[in-house]
N, C-alpha and C positions, 0 to 999 in steps of 0.2 A: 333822343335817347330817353328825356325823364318820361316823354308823354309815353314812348312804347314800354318802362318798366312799370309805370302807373297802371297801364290797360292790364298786362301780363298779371299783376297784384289784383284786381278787379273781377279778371275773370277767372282766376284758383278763387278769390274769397267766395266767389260766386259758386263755382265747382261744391267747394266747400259746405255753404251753407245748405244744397240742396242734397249733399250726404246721407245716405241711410245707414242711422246708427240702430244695428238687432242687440235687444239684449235680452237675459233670461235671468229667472227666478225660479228657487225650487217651491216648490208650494206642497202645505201636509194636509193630506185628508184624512177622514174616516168613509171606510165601505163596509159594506153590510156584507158577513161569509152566509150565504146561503147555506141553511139546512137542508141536509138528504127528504128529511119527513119534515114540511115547514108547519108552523101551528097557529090558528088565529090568536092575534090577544088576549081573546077572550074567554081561550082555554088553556092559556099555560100555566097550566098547574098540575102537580104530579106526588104522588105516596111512594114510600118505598118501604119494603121489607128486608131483613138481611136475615138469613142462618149462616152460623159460624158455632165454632165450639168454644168460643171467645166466652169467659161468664166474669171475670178477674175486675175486681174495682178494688181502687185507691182505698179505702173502707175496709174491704176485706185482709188487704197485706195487714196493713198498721195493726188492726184486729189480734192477726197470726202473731206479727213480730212481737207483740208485745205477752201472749201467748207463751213463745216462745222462753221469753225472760223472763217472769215465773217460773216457769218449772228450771231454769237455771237458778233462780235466789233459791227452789227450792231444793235444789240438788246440789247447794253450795256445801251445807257441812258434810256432805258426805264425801265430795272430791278432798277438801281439806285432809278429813280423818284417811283417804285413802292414799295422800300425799307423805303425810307423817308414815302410815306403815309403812310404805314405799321405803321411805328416807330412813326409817330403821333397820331393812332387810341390807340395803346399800353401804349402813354402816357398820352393821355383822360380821360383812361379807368383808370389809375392808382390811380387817388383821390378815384376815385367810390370804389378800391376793398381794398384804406389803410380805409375807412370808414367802410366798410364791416366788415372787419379785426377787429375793434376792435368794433362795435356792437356787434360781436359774442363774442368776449372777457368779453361785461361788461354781457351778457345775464349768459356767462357760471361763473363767481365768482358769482356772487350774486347765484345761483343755490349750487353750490359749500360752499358759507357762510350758506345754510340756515342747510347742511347736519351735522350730530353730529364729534364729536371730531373721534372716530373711524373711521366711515367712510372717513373720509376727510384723513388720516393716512391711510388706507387702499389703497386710490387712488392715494396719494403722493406716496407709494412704489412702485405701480405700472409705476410711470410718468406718470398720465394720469390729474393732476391739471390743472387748466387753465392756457394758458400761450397765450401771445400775440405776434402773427405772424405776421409782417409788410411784406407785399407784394413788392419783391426787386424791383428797379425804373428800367423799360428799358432805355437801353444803345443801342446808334445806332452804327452800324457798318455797313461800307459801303461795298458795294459786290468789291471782287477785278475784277480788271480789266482780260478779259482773255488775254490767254497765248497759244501763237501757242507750241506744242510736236509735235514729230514722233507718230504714230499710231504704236500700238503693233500689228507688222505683224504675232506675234505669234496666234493672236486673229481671225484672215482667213485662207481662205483655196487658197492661192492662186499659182490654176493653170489654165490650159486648155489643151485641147486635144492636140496640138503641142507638151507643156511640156510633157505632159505624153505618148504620142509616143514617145520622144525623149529619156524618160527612160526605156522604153523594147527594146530589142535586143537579142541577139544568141549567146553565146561565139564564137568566130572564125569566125564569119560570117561581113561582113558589111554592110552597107545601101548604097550600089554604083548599086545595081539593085533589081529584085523582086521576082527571082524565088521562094521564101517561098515570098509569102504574104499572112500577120497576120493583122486581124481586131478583135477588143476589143472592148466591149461596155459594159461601168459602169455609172452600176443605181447610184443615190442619197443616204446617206447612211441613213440606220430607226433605231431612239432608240426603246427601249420597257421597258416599268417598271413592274417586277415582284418580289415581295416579298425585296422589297425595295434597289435592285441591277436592274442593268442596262444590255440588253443583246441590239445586234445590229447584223446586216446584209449586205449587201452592193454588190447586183446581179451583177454578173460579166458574160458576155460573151466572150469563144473566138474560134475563128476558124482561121483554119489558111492552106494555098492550097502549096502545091509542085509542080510547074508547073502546075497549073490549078488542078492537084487531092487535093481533101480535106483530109484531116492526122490525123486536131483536128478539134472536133465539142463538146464543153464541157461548162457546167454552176457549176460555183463556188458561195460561201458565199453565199449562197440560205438559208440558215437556221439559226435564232437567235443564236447567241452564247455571253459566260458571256464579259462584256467589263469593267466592275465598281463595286465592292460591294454597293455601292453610287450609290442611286436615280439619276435619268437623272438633274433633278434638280440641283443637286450640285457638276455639273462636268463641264468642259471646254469643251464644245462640239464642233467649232471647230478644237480644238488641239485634240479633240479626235477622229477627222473624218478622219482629216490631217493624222494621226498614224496610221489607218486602212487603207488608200489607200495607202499610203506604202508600208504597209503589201501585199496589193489586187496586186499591182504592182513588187513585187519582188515575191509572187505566181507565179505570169503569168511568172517573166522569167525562175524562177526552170522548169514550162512544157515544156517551149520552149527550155531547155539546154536538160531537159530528152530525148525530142523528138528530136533532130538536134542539139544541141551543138558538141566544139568540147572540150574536159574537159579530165584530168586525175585525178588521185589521186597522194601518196609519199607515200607507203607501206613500210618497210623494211623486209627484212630475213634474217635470220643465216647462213653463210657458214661458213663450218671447214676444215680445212685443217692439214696436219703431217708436224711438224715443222723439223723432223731430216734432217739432210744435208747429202749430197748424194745421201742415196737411195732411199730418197723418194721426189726429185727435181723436179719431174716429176710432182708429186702429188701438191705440192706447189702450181709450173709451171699453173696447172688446175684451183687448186683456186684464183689466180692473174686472169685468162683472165677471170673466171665467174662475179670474185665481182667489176672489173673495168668495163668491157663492160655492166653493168645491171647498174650502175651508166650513160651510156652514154645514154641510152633511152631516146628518145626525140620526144614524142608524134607530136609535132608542125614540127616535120624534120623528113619525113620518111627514106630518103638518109642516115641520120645518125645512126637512127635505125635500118635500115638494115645491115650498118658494125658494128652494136655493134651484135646484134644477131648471125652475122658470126664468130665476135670475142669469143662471148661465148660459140661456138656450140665448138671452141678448146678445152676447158676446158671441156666440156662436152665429147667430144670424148674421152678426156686421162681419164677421172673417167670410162667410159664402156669399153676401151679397160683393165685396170687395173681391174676389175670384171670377167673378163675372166683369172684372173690369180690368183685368190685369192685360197688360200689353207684353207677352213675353218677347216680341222679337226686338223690344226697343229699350237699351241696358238702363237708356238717361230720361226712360216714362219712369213721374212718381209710383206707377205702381207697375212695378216689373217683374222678370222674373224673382227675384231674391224675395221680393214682397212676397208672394206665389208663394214660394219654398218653407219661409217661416211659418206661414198659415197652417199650408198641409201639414207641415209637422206638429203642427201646436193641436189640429181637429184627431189627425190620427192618434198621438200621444194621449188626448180626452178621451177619445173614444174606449180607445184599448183600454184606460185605466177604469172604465162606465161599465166593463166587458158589455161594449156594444159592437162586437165583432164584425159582424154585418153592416151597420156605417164605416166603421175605421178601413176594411175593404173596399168600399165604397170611394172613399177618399182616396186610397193609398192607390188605387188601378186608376184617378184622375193623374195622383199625382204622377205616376209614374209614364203616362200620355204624354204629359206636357214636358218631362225629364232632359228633353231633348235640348230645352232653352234653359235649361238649370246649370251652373256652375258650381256642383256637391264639392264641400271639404270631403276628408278623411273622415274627419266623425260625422257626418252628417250620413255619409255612404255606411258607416257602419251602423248609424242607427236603423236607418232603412232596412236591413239584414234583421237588426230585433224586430222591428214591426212585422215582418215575414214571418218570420220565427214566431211572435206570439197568435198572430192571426191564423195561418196555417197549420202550424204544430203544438200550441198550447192548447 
């Protein structure tokens, strides 16, 4: 009995040790977004011009408001002197309206005495008896003197074509020459009051030449759109202008990153790899140079992209060369199907995220040959459906 529970222990350790343990890792890259119109290095550089009716600087307001407060000091003694006449006609007037006041007083008692006990009870519940209103005596009060403030810059729109050239640009490009040159021109902006909400517009042109060819030739904010639940009337209109050329100005650079930017994204994907030691070091080996080297991608540095991609094509080799040796009909070969399965996933997953469309197909029609000796989870079946999905219909 001890020797057959000793064997029993021997051969699960045994079972055990030659276990294949998958496991995964998310891994972040950077990828390069392809430009509609891509540009060499060597000429990303671009001018821009703006018309607008925009002229209003920082300079100019302080200029006016201060402007303004002189001829208030100097308009001071005369509001005073017209404050005092004021307050003299008010208190003229004021015998005239305590006489008034109580003529109407003695007209309404005696009115009031002639009517019956009832009545007169009936109007006292009311508070409608006569009662005598002394008209209050004006009091003068002298206008303060003014007082210079900053002007609420938030209350303008203050730019001009310079500023607003100086806020479009091209990711990766600079303003050191002209071979994209961009010219902009923005309308004034228009409210519109409909159904007691406020819609607006604000015509924008822009066109923009690649060494003399034209690329863009495009009209934006052409058409009312909502800006306010609130009437034009009770809105800060221009903080509300200021807020839309913004908007009309970071438009215009999203076209100009679409068309000629130089831009990535930070996607991530799953690699998996066999953790046992030994005989599957190789395999490991693969997933170190894939998920370090796709970390090194560096859109802004092609020299260095290029050794990351060298470095991952190793990893990539020992995953296909390891596919040519896989035994799928046999569960308890080191390299089986399950081996098989994590690979294809890990080439297809690369590929797709490389968009190298064309290999990841390539893979994905092995993989799904050999399907037959696979044993798919739930998610593994579902992920298959995304790679369909991006290869196919993306």
């Amino acid at each position: 009995m001890k020797f057959r529970a000793l064997l029993l222990f021997l051969i699960g350790f045994s079972l055990l040790g030659t276990a294949q343990s998958i496991t995964s890792e998310k891994v972040d890259y950077r990828l390069p977004v392809i430009a509609k119109f891509p540009i060499e290095p060597s000429n990303r550089t671009f001018k821009v011009k703006v018309t607008s009716p925009y002229t209003l600087k920082t300079d100019d307001i302080i200029a006016q408001s201060k402007l303004d407060f002189q001829a208030e000091l100097k308009d001071y003694d005369k509001l005073v002197a017209s404050s005092e006449v004021e307050y003299q006609k008010r208190t003229a007037n004021h015998d005239q309206d305590v006489a008034k006041a109580k003529e109407k007083y003695k007209l309404e008692s005696e009115e009031y005495k002639k009517m019956s006990l009832l009545e007169r009870l009936a109007i006292s519940d009311q508070g409608k008896e006569p009662k005598l209103v002394i008209p209050t005596k004006p009091q003068y009060y002298k206008p303060a003197p003014p007082v210079y403030s900053q002007p609420d810059l938030n209350n303008y729109i203050i730019v001009d074509n310079d500023v607003l050239a100086s806020q479009i640009g091209i990711t990766g490009f600079t303003r050191e020459g002209n071979y994209i040159d961009i010219a902009v021109d923005v309308k004034r902006m228009n409210f519109q009051d409909n159904a007691g909400q406020t819609f607006a517009n604000q015509p924008t042109k822009l066109i923009a030449k690649v060494n003399g060819v034209e690329k863009i030739n495009a009209s934006y904010f052409q058409e009312f759109k909502l800006l306010s639940t609130s009437p034009s009337n009770n809105i800060n209109k221009p903080l509300s202008e200021k807020n839309y050329l913004n908007n009309v100005i970071a438009h215009i650079n999203a076209v100009l990153d679409d068309n000629f930017g130089i831009r990535w994204t930070n996607p991530s994907i799953k690699i998996s790899t066999v953790k046992n030691k030994g005989k599957y070091d190789d395999l490991e080996k693969a997933s170190i140079y894939v998920s370090t080297n796709l970390r090194k991608l560096n859109p802004e540095n092609a020299e260095m992209t290029a050794a990351a991609m060298t470095g991952m094509q190793k990893g990539i080799d020992i995953w296909k060369d390891t596919l040519t040796k896989i035994d799928y009909k046999d569960k308890k070969a080191d390299l089986n199907a399950k081996i098989a399965t994590y690979i294809y996933m890990n080439l297809i997953r690369l590929q797709i995220a490389l968009s190298n469309k064309k290999e990841a197909e390539k893979y994905l029609n092995e993989f799904q040959e050999n399907m037959i000796y696979m044993d798919l989870s739930s998610d593994e079946k579902a992920e298959l459906k995304q790679f369909e999905n991006s290869i196919y219909k993306g």
